[in-house]
N, C-alpha and C positions, 0 to 999 in steps of 0.2 A: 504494500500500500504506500503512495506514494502520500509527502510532507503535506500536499495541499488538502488532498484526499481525507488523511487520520485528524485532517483540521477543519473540519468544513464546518463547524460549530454545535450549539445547541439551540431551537426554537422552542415556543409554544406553538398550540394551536387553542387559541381562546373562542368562548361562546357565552353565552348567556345561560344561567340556569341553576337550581334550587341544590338546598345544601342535600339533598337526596342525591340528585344528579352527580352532587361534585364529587360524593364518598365513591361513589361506583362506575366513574368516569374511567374507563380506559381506553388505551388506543385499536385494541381488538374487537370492542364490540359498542365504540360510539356510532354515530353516525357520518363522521367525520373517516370512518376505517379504511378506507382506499385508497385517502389522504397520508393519512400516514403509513399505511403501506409503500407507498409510491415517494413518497419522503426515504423511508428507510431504506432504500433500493438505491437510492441516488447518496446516499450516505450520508444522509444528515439525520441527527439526532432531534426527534421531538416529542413532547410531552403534552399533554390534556392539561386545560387549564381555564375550570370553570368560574365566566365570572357572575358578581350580583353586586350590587352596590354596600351591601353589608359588610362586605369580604374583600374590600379595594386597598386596605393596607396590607394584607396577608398576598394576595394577585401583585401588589408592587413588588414587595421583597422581592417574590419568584419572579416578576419580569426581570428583576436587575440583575438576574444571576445568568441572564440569559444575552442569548448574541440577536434573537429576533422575535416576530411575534406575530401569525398571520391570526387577523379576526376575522369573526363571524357575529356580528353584531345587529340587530334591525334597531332604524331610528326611531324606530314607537313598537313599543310590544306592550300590551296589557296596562296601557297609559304611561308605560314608562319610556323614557329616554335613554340616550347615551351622554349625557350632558356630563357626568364625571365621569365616566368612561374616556371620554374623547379629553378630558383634561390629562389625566392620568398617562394617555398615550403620548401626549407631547411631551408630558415628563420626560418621562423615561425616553424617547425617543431623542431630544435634547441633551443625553447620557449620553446616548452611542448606540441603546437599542435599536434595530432597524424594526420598523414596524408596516406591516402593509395590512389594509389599504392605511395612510397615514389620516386622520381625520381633517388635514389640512387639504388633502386632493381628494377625499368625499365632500367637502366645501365646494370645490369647484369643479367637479362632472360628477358628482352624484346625488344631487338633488334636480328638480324640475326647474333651475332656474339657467341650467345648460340650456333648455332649451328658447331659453331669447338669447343667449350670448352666443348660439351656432347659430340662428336663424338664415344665416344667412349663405350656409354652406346648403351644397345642393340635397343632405338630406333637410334642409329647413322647412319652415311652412310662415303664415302669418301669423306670426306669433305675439304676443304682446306681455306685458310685465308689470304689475301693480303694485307698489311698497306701500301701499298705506289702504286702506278700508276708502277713506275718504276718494283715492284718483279711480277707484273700484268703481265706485259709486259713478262718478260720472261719466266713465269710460265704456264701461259694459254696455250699455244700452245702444250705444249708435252701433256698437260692432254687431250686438244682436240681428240687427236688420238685415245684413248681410247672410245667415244660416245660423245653424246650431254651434255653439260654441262649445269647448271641453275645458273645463274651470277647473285648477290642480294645487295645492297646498304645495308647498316647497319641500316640504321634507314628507315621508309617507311611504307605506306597503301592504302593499296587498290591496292598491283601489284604495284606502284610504284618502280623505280629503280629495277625491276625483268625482267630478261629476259635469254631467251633458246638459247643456240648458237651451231650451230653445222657446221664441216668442208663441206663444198661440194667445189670435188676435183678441182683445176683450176682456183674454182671462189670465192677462200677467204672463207666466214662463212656466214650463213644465220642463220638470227639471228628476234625472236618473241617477243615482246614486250607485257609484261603478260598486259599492260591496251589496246592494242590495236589486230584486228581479223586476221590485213593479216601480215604476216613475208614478208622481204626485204634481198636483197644477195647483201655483200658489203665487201669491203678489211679488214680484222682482224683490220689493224694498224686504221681505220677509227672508228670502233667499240669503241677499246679501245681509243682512243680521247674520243666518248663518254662519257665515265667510268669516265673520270679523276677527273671528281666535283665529285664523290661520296666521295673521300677520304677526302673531308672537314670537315664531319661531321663522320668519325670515318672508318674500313677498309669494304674491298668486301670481301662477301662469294661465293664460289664456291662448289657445291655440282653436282653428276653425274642426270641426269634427269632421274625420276622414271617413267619407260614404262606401270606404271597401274594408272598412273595419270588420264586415260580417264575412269576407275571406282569411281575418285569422293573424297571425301577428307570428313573426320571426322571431326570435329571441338568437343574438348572435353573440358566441360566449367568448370571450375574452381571457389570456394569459398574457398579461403586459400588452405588449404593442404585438402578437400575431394570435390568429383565430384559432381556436382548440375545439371549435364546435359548432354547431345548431341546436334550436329548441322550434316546434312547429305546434302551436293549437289554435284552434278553432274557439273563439272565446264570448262570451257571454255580456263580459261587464259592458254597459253604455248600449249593448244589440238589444232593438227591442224586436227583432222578428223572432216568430216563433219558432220559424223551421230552422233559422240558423241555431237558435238558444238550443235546438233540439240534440244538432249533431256538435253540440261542447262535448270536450272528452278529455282526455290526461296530455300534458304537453308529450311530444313524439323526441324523442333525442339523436342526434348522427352525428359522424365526425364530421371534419371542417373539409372531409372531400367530397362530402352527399354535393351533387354533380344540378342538382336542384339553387344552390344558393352558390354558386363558384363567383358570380356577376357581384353580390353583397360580399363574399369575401374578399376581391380585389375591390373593391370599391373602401370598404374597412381600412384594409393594410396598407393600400398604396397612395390612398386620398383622402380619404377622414382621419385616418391617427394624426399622419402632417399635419391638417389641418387644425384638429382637437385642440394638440398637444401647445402649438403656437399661440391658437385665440384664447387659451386659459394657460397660459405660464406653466407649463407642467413636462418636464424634463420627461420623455420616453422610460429610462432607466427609473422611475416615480411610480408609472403607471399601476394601478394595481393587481398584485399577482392571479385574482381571479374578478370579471367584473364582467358585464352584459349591458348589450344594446337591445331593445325594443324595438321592432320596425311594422308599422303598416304601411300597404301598398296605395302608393298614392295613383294619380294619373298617369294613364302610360302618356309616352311622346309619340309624335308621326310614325316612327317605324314599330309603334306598337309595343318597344318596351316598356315592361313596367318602371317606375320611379318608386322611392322607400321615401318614407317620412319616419323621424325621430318620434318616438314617444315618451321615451325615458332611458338613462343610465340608471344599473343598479351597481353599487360598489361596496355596501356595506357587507350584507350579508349574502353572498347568490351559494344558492344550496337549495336543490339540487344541480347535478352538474351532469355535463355529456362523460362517457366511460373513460373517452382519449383523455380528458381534460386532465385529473390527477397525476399524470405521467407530466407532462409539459410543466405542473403549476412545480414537480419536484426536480425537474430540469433548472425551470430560471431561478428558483430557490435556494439550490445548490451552485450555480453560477452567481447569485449576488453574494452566496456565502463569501464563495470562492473570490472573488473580487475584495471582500472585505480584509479576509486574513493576509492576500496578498499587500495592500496597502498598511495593515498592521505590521508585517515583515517589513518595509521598508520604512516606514518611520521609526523601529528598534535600531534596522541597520544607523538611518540617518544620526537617530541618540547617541549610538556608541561609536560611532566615526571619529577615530580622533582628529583633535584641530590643529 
């Protein structure tokens, strides 16, 4: 075994979850296990490392003993946050812990406010940006007249804070609720009451609603800057036809060669990362070691291709994942190890260089 090799370091793999979970966490039979399977194969050492906000000084100690730290985190689970979670990582990340995703590049691609800040890359749409309840208020209404709009909280999963609004003449807006099946007609100004707690935790997006949403949604999965996958379903949230809602079913998984999405994969790697990476300050070697794109099919052009529109980045938590994916995420993991302890050998050399 070669120097770089017997050195590749120690990680966590952190998640969310109860002091039940933390006793009986292992790497064999979490959910996480393929993960660290495919970690330990590539030679890196890692450990289970459940967290809760109860247990963030006992979670510190262990990060600091450590060389890294990949989370699995969602930004709202059962009313809770990552609000000291996400302080805690800068800590330690500020040590010298590497951390992915870093809660400083889920700031900036992983929330819904990517999408006014790409608008205008060719997966963009018309997108709009509200910081305040009050520009809400007087904004929404003229956009309405133009279609149905899709109204989105800035941080959120699972549909959360999403929903479809559209004018019906008379009787205010009727507006769908992406967690819930029947849509309700109610007075705009009631709606946006609503809204208003969204602005707590950062602004609203407003994007026009895509009329081939009922064809189903790409989820294209992400290791750093190259594709390690596909996700394909047929989905429900915001559809109100019934035939569509009928044939919902479990996302479909393939690697990044299903011969179906090659067009979204070079379009990904060779023109959106560039692009991403530039319009939000975000070094490639940053990106995070497993994250996903959203995509519905917008309007084809003259020669009949279809066009993808942006729905969302997810960064925090993506689980579940394509089969390939685990293998790649313990590739670049081992390669950023690797990277690190080379730079720690030369700054020992550099210490001890006599003058």
């Amino acid at each position: 075994m070669s120097e770089l090799t017997a050195h590749l370091g120690r990680i966590a793999v952190l998640w969310r979850g109860d002091e039940l979970e933390r006793r009986g966490a292992t790497p064999e039979t979490c959910r996480f296990k393929a993960i660290f399977a495919a970690l330990a194969g590539a030679g890196v050492e890692a450990v289970p490392l459940v967290y809760e906000d109860d247990v963030i000084d006992a979670v510190r100690a262990e990060l600091e003993t450590l060389d890294g730290v990949l989370v699995w985190v969602n930004p709202i689970h059962d009313g809770r946050n990552r609000a000291r979670l996400d302080a805690l990582l800068r800590e330690v990340a500020a040590r010298g812990v590497w951390v992915s995703a870093h809660p400083d590049v889920i700031l900036k691609m992983g929330t819904k406010e990517v999408l006014y800040h790409t608008r205008k890359m060719s997966w963009g749409c018309d997108t709009a940006l509200y910081r305040t309840a009050e520009v809400m208020r007087a904004e929404l209404p003229e956009r309405l007249t133009g279609g149905p709009r899709v109204i989105k909280r800035s941080r959120g999963n699972g549909g959360q804070g999403v929903w479809k609004v559209e004018r019906v003449v008379g009787h205010g807006v009727r507006v769908l609720d992406a967690t819930q099946d029947k849509a309700e007609q109610l007075p705009l100004e009631e709606f946006l009451n609503r809204c208003a707690d969204y602005f707590e935790d950062g602004p609203v997006i407003d994007q026009p609603f895509q009329a081939r949403l009922s064809d189903g949604v790409v989820r294209c999965y992400m290791v750093g800057d190259r594709c390690a996958g596909f996700g394909h379903q047929k989905v429900k949230a915001l559809v109100d036809d019934l035939v569509t809602r009928a044939e919902v079913g479990p996302r479909l998984y393939t690697s990044n060669a299903d011969e179906r999405f090659q067009r979204l994969r070079r379009l990904m790697e060779d023109e959106w990362i560039p692009q991403l990476t530039a319009s939000l300050d975000i070094s490639r070697r940053d990106l995070p070691m497993i994250w996903d794109a959203d995509f519905m099919l917008g309007p084809p052009d003259r020669e009949g291709t279809d066009s993808y529109v942006l729905g969302e980045i997810n960064a925090s938590s993506v689980f579940p994942i394509p089969n390939e994916a685990p293998v790649e995420i313990a590739r670049r993991v081992a390669d950023r190890l690797r990277s690190k302890f080379k730079q720690g050998l030369e700054r020992s050399r550099l210490a001890t260089r006599p003058t």
